[in-house]
C-alpha positions in Angstrom: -11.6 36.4 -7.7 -11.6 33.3 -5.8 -9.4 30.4 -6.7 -10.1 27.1 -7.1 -8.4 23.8 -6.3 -7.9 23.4 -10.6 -5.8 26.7 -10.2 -3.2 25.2 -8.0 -0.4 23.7 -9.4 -0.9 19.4 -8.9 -4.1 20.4 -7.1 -6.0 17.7 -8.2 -3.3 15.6 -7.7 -2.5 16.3 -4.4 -6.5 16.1 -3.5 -6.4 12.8 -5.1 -3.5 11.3 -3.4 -5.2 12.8 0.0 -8.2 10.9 -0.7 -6.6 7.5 -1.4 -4.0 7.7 1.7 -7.8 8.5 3.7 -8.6 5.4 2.1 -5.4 3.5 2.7 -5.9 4.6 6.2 -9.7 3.4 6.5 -9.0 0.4 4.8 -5.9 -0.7 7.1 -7.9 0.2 10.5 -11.4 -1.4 9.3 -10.6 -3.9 6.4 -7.6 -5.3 8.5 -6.8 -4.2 12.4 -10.6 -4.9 13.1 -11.7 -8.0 10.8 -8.6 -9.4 12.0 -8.6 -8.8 15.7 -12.5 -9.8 15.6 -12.2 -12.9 13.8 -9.3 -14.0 16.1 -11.4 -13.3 19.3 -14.4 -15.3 17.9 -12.7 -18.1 16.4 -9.3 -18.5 18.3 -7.4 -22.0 16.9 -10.1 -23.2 15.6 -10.3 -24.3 12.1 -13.8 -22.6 11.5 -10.7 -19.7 11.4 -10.3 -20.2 7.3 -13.8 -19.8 5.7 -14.2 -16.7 8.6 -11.2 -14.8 6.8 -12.5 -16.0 3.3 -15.8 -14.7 3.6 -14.6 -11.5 5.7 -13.3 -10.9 2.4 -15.6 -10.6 -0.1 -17.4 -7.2 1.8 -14.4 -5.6 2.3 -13.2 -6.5 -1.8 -16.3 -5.6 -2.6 -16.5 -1.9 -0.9 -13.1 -1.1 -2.5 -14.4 -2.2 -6.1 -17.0 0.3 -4.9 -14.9 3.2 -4.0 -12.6 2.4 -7.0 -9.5 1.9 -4.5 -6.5 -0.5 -6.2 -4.9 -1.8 -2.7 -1.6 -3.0 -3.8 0.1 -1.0 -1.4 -1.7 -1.6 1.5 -1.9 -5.2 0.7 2.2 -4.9 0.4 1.6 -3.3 4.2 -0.9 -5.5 5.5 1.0 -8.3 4.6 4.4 -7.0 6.1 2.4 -6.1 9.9 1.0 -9.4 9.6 3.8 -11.4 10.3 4.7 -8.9 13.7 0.8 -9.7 14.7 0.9 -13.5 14.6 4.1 -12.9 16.6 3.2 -10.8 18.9 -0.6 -13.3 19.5 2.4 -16.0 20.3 4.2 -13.9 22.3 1.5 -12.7 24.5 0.3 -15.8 25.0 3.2 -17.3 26.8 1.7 -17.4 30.4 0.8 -19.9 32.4 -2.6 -20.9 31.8 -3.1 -19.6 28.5 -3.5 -21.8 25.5 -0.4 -21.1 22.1 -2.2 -19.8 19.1 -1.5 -22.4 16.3 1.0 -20.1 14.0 -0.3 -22.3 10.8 -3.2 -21.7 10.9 -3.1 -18.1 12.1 -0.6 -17.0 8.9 -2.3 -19.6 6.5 -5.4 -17.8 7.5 -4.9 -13.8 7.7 -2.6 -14.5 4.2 -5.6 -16.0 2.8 -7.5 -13.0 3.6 -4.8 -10.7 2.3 -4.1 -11.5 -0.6 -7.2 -12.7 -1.9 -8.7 -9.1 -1.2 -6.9 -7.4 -3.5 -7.5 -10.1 -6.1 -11.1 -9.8 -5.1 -11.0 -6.0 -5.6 -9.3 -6.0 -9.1 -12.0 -8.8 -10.5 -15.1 -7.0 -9.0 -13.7 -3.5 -10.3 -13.6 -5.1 -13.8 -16.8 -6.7 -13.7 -18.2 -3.3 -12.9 -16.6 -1.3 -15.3 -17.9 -3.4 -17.6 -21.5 -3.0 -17.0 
């Protein structure tokens, strides 16, 4: 007799909760550490630095609506290392030569982003569940 994961006692819990921390974890590394770090490279203090973070966030929204992921906890996270990554952009940047990141715009920015992917997420989800 072989057993399945349905004989194990919270088996299907536990395979659940392993598959949304996997998620949790690609959505942190890709759908923040990356879109973040990228769109800081290419746009710097510019104010083109807005509408890049807005639009980064309709894909990444959209691909959790997809995957049926609810990201308040990793928006709860992203939101908390966000303030230690603007920081440490201003710190780093202290040398001689090298031009201060504008901290306005860098929080107004990434917050943008973060909080209006989750709020992206729970819409798109809705609208399709409903069709």
């Amino acid at each position: 007799m072989i057993l399945g994961i349905e004989d194990i006692t919270g088996g299907p819990q536990i395979v659940a909760f392993l598959i949304w921390l996997a998620l949790s974890a690609l959505f942190y590394l890709v759908g923040y550490m990356a879109v973040m770090r990228i769109i800081d490279d290419w746009t710097g203090n510019s104010i083109v630095k807005v509408p890049a973070m807005l639009a980064a966030a309709f894909p990444t929204a959209a691909i959790m609506a997809a995957l049926n992921y609810a990201p308040l906890v990793l928006a709860v996270v992203m939101a908390a290392s966000n303030y230690f990554r603007v920081e440490r952009l201003a710190a780093s940047a202290s040398g001689p030569g090298q031009v201060s990141p504008n901290k306005a715009l860098h929080y107004g920015a990434s917050y943008a982003y973060i909080f209006l992917v989750p709020f992206l997420a729970f819409y798109l989800s809705g609208a399709l569940n409903t069709s």
